[in-house]
C-alpha positions as CSV (number, residue, x, y, z in Angstrom):
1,X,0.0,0.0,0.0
2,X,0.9,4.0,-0.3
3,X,2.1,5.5,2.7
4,X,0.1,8.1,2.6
5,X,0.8,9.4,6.6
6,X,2.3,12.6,5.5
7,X,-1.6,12.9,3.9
8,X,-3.2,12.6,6.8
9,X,-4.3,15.1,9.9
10,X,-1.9,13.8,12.3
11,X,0.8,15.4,9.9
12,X,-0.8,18.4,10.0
13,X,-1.4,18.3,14.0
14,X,2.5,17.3,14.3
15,X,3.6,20.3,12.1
16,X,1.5,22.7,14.9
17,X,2.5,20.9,17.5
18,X,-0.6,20.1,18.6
19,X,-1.3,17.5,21.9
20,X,-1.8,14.0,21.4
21,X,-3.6,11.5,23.2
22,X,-5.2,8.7,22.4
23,X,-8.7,8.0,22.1
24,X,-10.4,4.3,21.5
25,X,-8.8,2.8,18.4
26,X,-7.5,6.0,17.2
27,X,-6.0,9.4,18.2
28,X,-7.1,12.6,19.0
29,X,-5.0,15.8,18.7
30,X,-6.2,19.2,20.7
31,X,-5.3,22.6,19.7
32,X,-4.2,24.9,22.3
33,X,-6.4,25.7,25.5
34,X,-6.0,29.2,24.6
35,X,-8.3,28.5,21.9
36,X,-11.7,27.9,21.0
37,X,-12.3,24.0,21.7
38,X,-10.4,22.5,18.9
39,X,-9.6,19.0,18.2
40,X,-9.4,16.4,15.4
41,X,-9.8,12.7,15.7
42,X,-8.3,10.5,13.5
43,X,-8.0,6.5,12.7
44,X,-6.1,4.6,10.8
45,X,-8.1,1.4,10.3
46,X,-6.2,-0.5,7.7
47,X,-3.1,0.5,5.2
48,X,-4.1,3.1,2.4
49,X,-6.8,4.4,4.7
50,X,-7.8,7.5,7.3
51,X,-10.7,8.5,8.5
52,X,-11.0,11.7,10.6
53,X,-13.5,14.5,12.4
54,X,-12.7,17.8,12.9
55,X,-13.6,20.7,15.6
56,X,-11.7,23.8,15.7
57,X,-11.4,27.5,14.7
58,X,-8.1,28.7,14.2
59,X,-6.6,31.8,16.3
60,X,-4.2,32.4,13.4
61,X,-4.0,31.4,9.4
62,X,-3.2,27.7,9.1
63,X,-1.9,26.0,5.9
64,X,-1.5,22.5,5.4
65,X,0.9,22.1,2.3
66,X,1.0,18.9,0.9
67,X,4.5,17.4,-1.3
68,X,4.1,14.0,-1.4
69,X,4.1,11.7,-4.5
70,X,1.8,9.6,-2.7
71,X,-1.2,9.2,-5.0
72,X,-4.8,9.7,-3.2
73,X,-7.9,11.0,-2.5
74,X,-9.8,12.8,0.2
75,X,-13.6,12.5,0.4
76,X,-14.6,15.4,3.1
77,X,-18.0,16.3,4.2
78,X,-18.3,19.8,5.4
79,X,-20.3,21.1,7.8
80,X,-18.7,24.6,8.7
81,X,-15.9,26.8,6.9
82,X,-14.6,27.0,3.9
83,X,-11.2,25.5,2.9
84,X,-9.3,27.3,0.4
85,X,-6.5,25.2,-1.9
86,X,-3.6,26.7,-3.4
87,X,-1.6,25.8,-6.0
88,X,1.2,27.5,-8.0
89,X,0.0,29.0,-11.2
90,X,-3.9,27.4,-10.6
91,X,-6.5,29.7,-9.4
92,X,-7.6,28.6,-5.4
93,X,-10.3,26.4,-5.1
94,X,-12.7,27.0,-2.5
95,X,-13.9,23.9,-1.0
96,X,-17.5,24.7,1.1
97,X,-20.8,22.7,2.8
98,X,-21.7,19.7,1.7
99,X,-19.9,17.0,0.1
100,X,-16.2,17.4,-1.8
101,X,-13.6,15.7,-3.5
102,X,-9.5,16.8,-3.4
103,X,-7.4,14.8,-5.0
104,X,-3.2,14.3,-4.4
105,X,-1.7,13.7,-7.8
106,X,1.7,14.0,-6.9
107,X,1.6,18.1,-7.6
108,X,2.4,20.2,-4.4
109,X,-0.8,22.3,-3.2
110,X,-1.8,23.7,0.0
111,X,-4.8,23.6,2.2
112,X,-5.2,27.0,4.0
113,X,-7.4,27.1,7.2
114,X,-8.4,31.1,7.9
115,X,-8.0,32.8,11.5
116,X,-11.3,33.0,13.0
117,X,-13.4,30.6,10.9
118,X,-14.8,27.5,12.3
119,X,-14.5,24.5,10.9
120,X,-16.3,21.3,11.3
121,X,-16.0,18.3,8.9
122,X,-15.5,14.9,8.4
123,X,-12.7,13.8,6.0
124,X,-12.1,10.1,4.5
125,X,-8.6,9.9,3.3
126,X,-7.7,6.7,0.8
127,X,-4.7,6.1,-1.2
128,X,-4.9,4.4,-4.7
129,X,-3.3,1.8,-4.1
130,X,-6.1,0.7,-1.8
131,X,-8.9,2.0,-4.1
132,X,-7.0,-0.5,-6.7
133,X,-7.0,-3.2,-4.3
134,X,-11.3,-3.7,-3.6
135,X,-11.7,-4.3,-7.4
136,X,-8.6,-6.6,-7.8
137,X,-10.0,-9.8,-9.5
138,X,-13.9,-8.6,-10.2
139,X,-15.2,-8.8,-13.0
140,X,-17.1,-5.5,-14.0
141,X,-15.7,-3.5,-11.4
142,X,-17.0,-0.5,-9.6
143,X,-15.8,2.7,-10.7
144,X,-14.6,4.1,-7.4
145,X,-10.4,4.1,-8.8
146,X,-8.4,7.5,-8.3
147,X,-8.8,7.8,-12.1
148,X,-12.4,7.9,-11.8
149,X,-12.6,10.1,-9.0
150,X,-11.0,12.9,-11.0
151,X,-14.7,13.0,-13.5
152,X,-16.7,12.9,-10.2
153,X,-19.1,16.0,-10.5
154,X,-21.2,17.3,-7.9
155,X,-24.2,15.1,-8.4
156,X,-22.5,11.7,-8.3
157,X,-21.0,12.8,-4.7
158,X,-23.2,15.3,-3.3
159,X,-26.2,13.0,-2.4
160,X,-28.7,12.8,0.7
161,X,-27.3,9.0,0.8
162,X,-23.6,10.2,0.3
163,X,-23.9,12.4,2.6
164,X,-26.2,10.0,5.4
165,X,-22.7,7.3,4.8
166,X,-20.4,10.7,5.8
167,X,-23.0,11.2,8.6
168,X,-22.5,7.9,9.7
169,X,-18.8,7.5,9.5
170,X,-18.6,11.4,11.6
171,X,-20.2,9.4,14.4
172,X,-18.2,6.2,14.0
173,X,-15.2,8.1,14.9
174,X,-16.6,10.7,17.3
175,X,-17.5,7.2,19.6
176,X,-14.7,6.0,18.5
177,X,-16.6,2.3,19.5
178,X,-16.7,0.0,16.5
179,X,-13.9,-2.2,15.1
180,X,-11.6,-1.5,12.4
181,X,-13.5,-3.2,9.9
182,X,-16.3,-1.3,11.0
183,X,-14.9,1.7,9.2
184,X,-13.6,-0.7,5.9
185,X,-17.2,-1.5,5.7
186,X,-18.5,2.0,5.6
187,X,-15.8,3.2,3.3
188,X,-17.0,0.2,0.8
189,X,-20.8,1.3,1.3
190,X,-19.5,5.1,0.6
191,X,-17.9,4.3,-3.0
192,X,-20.1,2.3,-4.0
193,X,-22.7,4.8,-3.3
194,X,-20.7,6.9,-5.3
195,X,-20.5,4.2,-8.1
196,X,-24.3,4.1,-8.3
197,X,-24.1,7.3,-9.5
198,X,-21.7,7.6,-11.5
199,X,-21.4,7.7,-14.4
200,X,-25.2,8.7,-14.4
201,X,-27.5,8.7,-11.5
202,X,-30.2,6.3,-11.7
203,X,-33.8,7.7,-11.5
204,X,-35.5,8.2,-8.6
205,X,-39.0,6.7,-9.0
206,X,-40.5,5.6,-12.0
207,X,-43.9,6.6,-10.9
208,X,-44.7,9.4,-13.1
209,X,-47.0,11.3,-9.8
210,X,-43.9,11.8,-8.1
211,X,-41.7,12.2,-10.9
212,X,-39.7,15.5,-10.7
213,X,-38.4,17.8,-13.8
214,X,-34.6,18.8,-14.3
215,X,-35.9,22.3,-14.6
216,X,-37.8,22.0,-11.2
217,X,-35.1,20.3,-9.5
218,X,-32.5,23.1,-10.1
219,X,-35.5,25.6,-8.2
220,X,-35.6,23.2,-5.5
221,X,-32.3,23.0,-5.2
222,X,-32.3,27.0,-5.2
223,X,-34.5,26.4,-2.0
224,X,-32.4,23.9,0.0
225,X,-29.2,26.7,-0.8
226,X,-31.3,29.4,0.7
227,X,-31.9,27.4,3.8
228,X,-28.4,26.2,4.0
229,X,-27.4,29.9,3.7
230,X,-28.8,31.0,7.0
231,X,-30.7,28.1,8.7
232,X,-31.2,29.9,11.9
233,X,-33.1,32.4,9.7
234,X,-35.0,30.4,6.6
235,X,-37.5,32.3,5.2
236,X,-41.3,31.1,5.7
237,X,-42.7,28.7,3.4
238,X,-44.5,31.4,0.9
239,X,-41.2,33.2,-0.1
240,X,-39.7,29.6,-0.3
241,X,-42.9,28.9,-3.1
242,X,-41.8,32.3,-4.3
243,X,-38.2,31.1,-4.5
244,X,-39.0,28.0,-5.9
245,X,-42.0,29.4,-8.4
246,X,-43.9,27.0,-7.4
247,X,-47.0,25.9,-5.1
248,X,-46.5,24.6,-1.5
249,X,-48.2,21.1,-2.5
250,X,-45.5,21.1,-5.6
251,X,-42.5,22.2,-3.5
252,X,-43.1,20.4,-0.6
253,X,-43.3,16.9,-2.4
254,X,-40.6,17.9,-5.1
255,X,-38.4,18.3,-2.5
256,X,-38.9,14.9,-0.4
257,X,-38.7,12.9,-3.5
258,X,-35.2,14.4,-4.6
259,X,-33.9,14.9,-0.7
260,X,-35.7,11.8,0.8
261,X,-36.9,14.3,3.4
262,X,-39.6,17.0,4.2
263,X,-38.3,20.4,3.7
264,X,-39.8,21.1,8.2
265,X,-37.8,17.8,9.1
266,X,-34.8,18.8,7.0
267,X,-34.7,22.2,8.4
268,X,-35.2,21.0,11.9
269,X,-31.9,18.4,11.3
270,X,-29.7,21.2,10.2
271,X,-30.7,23.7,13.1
272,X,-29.3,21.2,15.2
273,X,-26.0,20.6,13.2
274,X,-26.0,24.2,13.8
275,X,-26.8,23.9,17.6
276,X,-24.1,21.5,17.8
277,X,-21.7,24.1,16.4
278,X,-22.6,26.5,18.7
279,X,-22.2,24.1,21.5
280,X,-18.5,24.7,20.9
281,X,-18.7,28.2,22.5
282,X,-18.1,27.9,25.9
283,X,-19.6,31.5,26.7
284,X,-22.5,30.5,25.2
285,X,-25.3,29.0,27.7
286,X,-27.8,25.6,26.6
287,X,-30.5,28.4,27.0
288,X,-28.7,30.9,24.9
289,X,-28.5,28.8,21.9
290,X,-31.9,27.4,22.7
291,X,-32.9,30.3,21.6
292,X,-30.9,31.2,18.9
293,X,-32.3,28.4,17.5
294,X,-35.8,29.3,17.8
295,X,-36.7,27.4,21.2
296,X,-38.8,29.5,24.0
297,X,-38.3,26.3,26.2
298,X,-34.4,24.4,27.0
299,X,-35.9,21.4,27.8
300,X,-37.9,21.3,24.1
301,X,-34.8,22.1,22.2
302,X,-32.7,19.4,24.6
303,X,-35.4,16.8,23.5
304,X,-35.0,18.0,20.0
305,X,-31.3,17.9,20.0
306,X,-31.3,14.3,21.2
307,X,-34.1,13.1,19.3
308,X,-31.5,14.1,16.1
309,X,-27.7,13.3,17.7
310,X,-28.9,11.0,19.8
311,X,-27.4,12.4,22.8
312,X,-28.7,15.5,25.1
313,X,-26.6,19.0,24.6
314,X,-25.4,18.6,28.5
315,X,-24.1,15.1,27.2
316,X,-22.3,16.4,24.0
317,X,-20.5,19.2,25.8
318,X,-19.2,16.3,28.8
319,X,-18.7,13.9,26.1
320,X,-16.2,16.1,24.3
321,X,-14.7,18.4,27.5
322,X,-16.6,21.2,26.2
């Protein structure tokens, strides 16, 4: 396999000194104290392979340059911030929410982290020697090799199902409690995903009643922008019809059948992805950010907040030393 360690997040935290402990299976590294709550955790469940979450806002620029021949690909899910690359006569890339690809081709680039931003996201690092080695042998393989990753667009990897796999694998390392094949398994179920829709995504439904237009899925998609834009202040559901130039009936079930969600229920899941961002800010209260997130009553939001983490805000905050 690669060694792809100078790749991973434990590079980075060794290059900023950052203190390491270790945490389950894996490792966690904390920024300083002096800072806002920051801290990666990272695991290296089989050669060619690194899976990490991250929590932290920097209290100074932070770049992350990569020169390493070592061929591979990161698969990050981003929930806060937006990573800027740079490389030498290429315009930066600006990597923001939801799901992205960056690929190491052997070319030296740099990932720069800005003072003051916070980020939060969940990053699944795999060399391609390893992507090589789960199609070894099979006939008609998947398309999940580094060479494929490189046509990837936006609608083969940015998926409510992609993105439920990176959900999934966030929490495997957070807990930190399953086995190392635990995380091989997920990783196979997240390019395979990727391989079911790519190179063209399947369709939906084939009952024509639920069936949804590409013309009226790039308006619904305008809507689920707007409400990732500011989800602590989404518009009501009229200027979202507006928005969408459409009726509520026509929005509302447009926009379960492409997100596998309701637009209330998906709105009420990112409020608490925010919640749990905000968690992070120790001079913030549970009853402050109860109410920044639109909840008269702590004990309502609480219930709200577990019935979506699984875990009450008092617990996240002991859980992680917060």
């Amino acid at each position: 396999m690669d060694d792809i360690k100078d790749l991973s997040w434990e590079n980075f935290s060794k290059i900023y000194n950052l203190s390491e402990g270790d945490y389950g299976n894996g490792k966690i590294f904390h920024f300083p104290p002096s800072w806002q709550n920051g801290w990666i955790m990272e695991i290296h469940p089989r050669d060619g392979v690194f899976t990490a979450s991250t929590w932290f806002t920097p209290h100074e620029d932070m770049k992350f340059t990569i020169n390493s021949q070592a061929k591979a690909l990161w698969i990050l899910c981003i929930d806060s911030g937006d990573i800027e690359v740079s490389r030498k006569g290429v315009k930066n890339k600006i990597l923001s929410q939801n799901t992205q690809i960056l690929i190491n081709s052997g070319k030296t680039f740099t990932i720069n982290f800005k003072k003051d931003e916070h980020y939060c996201f969940t990053s699944v690092l795999l060399s391609e020697s390893y992507l090589d080695s789960l199609t070894q042998g099979i006939e008609n393989p998947p398309k999940i090799s580094l060479a494929n990753s490189k046509n990837w667009q936006e609608e083969h990897i940015n998926t409510p199902n992609i993105m439920l796999i990176m959900e999934q694998i966030r929490w495997a390392v957070r807990t930190c409690d399953i086995s190392h094949l635990g995380y091989h398994g997920m990783i196979i179920h997240l390019l395979t995903s990727i391989d079911r829709n790519y190179p063209k995504i399947p369709p939906r439904r084939r009952n024509r009643r639920h069936y949804v237009t590409w013309e009226n899925e790039q308006k619904i998609f305008k809507v689920k922008s707007k409400i990732d834009s500011d989800v602590l202040n989404v518009p009501d559901i009229l200027d979202l019809c507006r928005l969408a130039e459409m009726s509520e009936t026509k929005l509302r079930e447009g926009f379960k059948n492409i997100y596998h969600i309701t637009i209330y229920a998906y709105i009420r899941r990112e409020i608490m992805k925010k919640a749990m961002l905000l968690l992070s800010s120790d001079h913030l209260s549970i009853k402050n950010i109860s109410e920044q997130c639109g909840f008269k009553n702590p004990s309502k939001f609480s219930a709200a907040f577990k019935d979506i983490h699984g875990i009450t805000p008092s617990e996240f905050r002991k859980s992680f030393n917060l």
